[in-house]
C-alpha positions as CSV (number, residue, x, y, z in Angstrom):
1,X,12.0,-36.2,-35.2
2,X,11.3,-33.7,-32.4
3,X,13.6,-32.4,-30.2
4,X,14.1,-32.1,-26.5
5,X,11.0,-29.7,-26.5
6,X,9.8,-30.2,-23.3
7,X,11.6,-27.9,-20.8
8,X,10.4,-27.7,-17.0
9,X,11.5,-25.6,-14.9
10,X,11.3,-25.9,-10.8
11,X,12.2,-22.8,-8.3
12,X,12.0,-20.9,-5.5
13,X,13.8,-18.5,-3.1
14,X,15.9,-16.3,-5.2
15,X,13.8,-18.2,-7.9
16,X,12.7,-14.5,-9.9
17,X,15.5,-13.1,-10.3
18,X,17.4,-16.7,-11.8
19,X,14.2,-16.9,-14.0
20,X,14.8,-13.5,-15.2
21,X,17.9,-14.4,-16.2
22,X,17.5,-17.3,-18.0
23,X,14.6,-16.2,-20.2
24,X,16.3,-12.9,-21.2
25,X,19.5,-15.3,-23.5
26,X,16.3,-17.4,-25.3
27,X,15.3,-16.8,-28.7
28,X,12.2,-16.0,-30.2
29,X,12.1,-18.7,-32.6
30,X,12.7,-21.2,-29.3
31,X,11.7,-25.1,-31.0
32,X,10.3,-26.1,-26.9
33,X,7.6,-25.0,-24.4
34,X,8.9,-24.0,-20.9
35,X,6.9,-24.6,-17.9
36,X,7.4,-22.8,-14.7
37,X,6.6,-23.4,-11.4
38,X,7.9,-20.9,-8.8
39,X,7.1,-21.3,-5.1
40,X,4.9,-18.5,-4.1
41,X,2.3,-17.9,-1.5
42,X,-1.7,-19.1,-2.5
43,X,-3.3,-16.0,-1.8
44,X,-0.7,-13.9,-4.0
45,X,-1.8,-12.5,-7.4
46,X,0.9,-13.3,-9.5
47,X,2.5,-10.9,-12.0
48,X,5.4,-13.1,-12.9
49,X,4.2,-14.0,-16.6
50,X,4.5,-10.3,-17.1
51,X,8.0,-9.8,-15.3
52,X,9.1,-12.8,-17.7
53,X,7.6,-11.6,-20.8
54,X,9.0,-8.0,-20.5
55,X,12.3,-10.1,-19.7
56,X,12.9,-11.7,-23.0
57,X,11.6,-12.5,-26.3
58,X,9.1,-15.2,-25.4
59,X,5.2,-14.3,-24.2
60,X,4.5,-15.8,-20.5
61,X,1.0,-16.7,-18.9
62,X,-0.8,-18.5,-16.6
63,X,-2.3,-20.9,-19.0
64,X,-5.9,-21.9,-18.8
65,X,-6.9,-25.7,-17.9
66,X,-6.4,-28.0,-21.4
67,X,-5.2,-25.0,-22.9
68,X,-2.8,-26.7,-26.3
69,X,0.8,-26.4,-25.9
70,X,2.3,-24.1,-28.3
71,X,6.4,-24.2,-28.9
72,X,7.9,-20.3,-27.8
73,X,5.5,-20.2,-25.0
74,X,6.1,-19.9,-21.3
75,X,3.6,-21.7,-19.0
76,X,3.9,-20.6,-15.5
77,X,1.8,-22.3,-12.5
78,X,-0.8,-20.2,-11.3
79,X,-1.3,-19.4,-7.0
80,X,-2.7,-22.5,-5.7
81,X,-2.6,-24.7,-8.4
82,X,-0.4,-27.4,-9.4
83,X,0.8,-27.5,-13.5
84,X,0.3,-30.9,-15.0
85,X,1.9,-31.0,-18.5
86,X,-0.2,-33.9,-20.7
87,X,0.3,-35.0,-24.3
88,X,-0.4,-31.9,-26.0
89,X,-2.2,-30.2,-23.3
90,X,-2.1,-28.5,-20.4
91,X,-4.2,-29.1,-16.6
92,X,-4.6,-27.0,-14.0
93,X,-5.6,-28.6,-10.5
94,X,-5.6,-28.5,-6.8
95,X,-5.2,-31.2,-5.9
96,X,-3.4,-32.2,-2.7
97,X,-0.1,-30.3,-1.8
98,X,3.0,-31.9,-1.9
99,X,6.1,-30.4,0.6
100,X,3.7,-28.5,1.7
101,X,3.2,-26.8,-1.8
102,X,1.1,-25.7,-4.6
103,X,2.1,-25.3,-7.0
104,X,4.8,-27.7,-6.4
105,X,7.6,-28.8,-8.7
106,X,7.3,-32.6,-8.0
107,X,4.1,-32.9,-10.2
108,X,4.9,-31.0,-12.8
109,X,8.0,-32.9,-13.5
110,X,6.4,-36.6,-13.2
111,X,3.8,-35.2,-15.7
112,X,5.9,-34.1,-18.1
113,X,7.9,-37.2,-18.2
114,X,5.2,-39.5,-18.7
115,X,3.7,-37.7,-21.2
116,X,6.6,-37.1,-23.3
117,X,9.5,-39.5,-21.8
118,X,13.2,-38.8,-23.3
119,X,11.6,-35.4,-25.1
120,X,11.4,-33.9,-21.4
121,X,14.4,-31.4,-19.8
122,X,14.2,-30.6,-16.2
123,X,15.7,-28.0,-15.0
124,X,16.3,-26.7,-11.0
125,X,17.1,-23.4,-10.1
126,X,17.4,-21.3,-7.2
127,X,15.7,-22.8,-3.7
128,X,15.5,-24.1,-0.4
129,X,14.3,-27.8,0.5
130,X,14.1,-30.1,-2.2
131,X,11.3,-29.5,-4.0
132,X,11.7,-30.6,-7.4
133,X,14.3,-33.8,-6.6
134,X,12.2,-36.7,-7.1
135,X,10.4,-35.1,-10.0
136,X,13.6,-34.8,-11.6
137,X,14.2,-38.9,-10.7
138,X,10.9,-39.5,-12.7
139,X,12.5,-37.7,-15.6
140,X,15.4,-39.3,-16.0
141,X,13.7,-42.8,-15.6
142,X,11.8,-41.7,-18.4
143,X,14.9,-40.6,-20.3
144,X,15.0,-37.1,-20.3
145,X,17.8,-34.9,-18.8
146,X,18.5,-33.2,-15.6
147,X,20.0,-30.0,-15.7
148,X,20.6,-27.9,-12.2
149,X,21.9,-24.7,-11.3
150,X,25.5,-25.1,-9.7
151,X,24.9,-24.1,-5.9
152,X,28.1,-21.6,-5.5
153,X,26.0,-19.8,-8.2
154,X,22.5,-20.2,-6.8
155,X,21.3,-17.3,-4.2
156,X,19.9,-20.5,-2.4
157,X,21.3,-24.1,-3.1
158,X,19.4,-26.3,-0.9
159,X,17.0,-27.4,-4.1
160,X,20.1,-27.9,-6.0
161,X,22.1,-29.6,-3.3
162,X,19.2,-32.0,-3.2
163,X,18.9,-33.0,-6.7
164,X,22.6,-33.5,-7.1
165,X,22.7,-35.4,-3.9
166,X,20.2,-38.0,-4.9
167,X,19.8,-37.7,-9.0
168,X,22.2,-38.8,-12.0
169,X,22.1,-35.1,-13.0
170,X,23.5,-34.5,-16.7
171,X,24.5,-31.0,-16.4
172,X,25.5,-28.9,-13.2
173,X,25.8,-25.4,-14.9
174,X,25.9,-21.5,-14.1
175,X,23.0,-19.9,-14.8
176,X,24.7,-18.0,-17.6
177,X,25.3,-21.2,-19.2
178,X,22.3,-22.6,-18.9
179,X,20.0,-20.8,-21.7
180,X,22.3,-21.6,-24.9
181,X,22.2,-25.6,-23.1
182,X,18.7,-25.4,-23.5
183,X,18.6,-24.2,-27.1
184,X,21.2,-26.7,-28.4
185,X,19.2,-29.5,-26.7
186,X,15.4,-28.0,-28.4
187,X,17.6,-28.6,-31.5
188,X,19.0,-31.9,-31.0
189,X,16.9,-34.7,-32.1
190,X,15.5,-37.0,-29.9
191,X,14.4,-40.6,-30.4
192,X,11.3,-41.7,-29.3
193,X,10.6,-45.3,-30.7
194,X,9.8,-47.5,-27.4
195,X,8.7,-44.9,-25.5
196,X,6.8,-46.5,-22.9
197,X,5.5,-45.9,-19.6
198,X,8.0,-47.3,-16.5
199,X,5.8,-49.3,-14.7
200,X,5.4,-49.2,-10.5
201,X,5.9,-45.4,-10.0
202,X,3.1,-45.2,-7.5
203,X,3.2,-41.6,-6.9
204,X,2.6,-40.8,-10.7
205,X,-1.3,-40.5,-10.7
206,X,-3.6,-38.5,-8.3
207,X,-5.7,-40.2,-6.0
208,X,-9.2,-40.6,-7.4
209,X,-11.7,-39.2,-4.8
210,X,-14.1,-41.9,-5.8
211,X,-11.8,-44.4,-4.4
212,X,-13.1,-46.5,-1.5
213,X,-11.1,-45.2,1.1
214,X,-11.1,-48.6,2.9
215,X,-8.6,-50.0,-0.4
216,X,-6.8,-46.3,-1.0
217,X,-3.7,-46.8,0.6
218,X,-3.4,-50.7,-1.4
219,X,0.2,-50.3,-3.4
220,X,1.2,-46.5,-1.4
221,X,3.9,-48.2,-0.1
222,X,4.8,-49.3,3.9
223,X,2.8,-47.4,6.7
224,X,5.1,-45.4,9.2
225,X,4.5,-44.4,12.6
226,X,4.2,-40.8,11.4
227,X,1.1,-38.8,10.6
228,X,0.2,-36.0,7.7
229,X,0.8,-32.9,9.1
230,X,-2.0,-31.4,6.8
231,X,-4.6,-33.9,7.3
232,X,-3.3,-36.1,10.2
233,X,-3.8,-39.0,8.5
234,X,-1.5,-42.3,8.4
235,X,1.7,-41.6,6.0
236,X,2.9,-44.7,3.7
237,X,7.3,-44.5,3.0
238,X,7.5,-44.9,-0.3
239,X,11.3,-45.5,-1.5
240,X,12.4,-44.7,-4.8
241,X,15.8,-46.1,-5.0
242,X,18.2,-44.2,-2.2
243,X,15.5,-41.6,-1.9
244,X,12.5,-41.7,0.9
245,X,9.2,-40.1,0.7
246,X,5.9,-40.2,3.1
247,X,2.2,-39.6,1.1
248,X,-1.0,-40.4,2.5
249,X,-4.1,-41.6,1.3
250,X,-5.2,-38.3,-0.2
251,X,-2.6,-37.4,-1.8
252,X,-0.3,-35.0,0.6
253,X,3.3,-35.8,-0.3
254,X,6.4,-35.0,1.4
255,X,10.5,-35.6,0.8
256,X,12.1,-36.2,4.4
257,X,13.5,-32.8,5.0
258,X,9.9,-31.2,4.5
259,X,8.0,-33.6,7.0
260,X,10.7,-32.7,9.3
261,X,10.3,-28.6,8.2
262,X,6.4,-29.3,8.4
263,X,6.3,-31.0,11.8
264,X,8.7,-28.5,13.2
265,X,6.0,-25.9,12.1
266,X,2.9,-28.3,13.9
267,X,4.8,-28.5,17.1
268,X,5.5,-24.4,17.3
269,X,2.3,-23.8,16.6
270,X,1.3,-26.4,19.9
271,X,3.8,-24.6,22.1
272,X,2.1,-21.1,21.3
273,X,-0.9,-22.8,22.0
274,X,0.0,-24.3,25.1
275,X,1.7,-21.0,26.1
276,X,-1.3,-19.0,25.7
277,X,-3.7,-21.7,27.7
278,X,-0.8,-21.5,31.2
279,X,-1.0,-17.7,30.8
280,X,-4.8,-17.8,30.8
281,X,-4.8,-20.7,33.4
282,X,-2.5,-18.1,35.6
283,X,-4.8,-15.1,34.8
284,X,-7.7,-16.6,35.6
285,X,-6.6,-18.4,38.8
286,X,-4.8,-15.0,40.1
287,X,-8.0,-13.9,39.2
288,X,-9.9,-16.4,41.9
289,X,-6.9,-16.1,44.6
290,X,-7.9,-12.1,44.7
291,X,-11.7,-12.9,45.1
292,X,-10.9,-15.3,47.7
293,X,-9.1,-12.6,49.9
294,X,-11.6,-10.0,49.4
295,X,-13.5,-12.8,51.0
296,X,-11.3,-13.4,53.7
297,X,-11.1,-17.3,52.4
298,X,-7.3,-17.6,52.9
299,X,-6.8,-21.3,52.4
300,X,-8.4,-21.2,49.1
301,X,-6.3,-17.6,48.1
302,X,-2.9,-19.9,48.4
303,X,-4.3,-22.6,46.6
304,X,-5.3,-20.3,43.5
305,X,-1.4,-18.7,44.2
306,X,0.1,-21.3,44.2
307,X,-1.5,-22.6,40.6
308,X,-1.0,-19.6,39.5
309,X,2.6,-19.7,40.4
310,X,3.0,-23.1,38.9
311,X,0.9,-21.7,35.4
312,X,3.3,-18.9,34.9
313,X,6.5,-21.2,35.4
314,X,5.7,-23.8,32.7
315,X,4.6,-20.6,30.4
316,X,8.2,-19.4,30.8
317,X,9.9,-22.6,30.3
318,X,7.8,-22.8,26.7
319,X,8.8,-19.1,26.2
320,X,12.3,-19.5,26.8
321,X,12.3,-22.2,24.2
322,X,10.0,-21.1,21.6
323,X,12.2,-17.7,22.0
324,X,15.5,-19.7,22.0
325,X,14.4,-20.9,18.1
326,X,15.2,-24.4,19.5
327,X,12.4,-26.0,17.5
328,X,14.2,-24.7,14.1
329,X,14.5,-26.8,10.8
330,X,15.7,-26.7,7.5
331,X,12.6,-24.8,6.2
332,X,11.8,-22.3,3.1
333,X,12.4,-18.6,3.6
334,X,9.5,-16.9,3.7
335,X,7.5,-17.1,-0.3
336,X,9.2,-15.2,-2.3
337,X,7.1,-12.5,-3.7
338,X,7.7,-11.4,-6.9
339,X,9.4,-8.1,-8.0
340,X,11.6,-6.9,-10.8
């Protein structure tokens, strides 16, 4: 009878140095696989399988799509690629992001736990948002366990705060007493007889993009009055128990706090935009007021002043507030990159 073998592992801000840590107390001989996905930018290359490896006793990579699982091994989620643990194997995609994110920790963990149900431990660390929370719902649906950091002992609680908030978590541990957890559970034996797939979790498979687009959003869930930030299309709420969650038709999936986080972002990026078209507008009409006096056309000098006037006032009023940091939202700290 196997044993809670299945160990994935979600994190982000302040997620290296808590991953570090937690590798460095397991043994060689671990009886599980851990899987890793740690927030970090898409462009990066990643040298956190060797920061891991030369941390403790078991090897880290960035496995290769349908690579085998192997027990004692550390799978970590490459840039720009989401982890998708299947029964006995391992994919690699990119599909859509979800928070805003890939990797992100939400896939990983649905994955897991339908491919190997009450086997499956998931684990949150260090982080900001909630990445990671409705995962860890999927798992224990399935009958695994959810174990998170405690947040007095997590350089940055929000993920933490967020699974405890919303998820029957088993465990709520120090880091330092998570490792030896995790051993005792790869030990413990685990019953699998009726393992079956929980039916209506909508947001378990990826969209398939030979769907006709005119029936894709059939079953997504209610349409909102919101759009994707990513691909501004229509976003379905899908509720899963007390939690809420927006996905559109492709696949882009988001918790509450990161549409807010997300749309925060959009309408910053607007206001830069719109502050840079009234300084141009003011350039270019002082610009036109000076030819017109050179041209002794006075009437049409004050008229290009005066919109000038009027461009540089509504560029200050979007200054003052884009400088104020009034469009702020809980939001990630910049991605973590990844030193020892």
């Amino acid at each position: 009878m196997p044993g809670h073998d299945i160990i994935v592992v979600g994190a982000s801000a302040g997620g290296v140095e808590a991953l570090t840590r937690l590798v460095a107390e397991l043994p060689a001989d671990l009886p599980a696989a851990l899987f890793v996905v740690l927030h970090i930018p898409p462009y990066n290359n990643s040298v956190l399988p060797n920061i891991l490896s030369r941390s403790g006793p078991l090897p880290a990579c960035h496995p290769r799509d349908n690579e085998p699982i192997q027990h004692g091994h550390i799978y970590i989620a490459p840039p720009d690629h989401h982890l998708l643990v299947q029964r006995g194997h391992i994919r690699l995609t990119r599909d859509a992001t979800e928070n805003g994110l890939r990797p992100s920790v939400d896939p990983m963990f649905r994955s897991a736990a339908h491919a190997y149900g009450p086997r499956v431990v998931g684990v949150i660390l260090s982080g900001v948002l909630d990445d990671g929370t409705a995962g860890l719902m999927v798992i224990k649906r399935h009958g695994g366990l959810a174990v998170v950091q405690h947040p007095e002992d997590a350089l940055f609680p929000g993920m933490a705060l967020s699974a405890i908030e919303n998820v029957t978590v088993d465990e709520i541990l120090p880091l330092a007493d998570i490792p030896p957890l995790l051993v005792n559970l790869a030990h413990e034996p685990v019953s699998t007889e009726g393992e079956s797939v929980v039916a209506g979790e909508i947001e378990y498979e990826q969209p398939d993009p030979n769907l006709d687009v005119e029936r894709s959003d059939e079953g997504i869930g209610i349409p909102s009055v919101y759009s994707c930030p990513e691909c501004h299309g229509t976003l379905w709420e899908v509720r899963d128990e007390e939690l809420i969650r927006f996905r559109c038709r492709v696949g882009h999936a988001y918790s509450a706090d990161s549409l807010l986080a997300q749309q925060c972002e959009q309408l910053e990026a607007a206001l830069w935009s719109a502050y840079r078209a009234l300084k141009e507008s003011a350039a270019l009409a002082r610009r036109l007021a000076e030819r017109a006096l050179l041209r002794n056309h006075s009437l049409s000098a004050e008229r290009f002043g005066a919109q000038a006037r009027d461009a540089e006032e509504r560029a200050n009023l979007i200054q003052n507030v884009l400088l104020r940091g009034e469009l702020s939202a809980p939001s990630e700290p910049p991605l973590p990159s990844e030193v020892e």
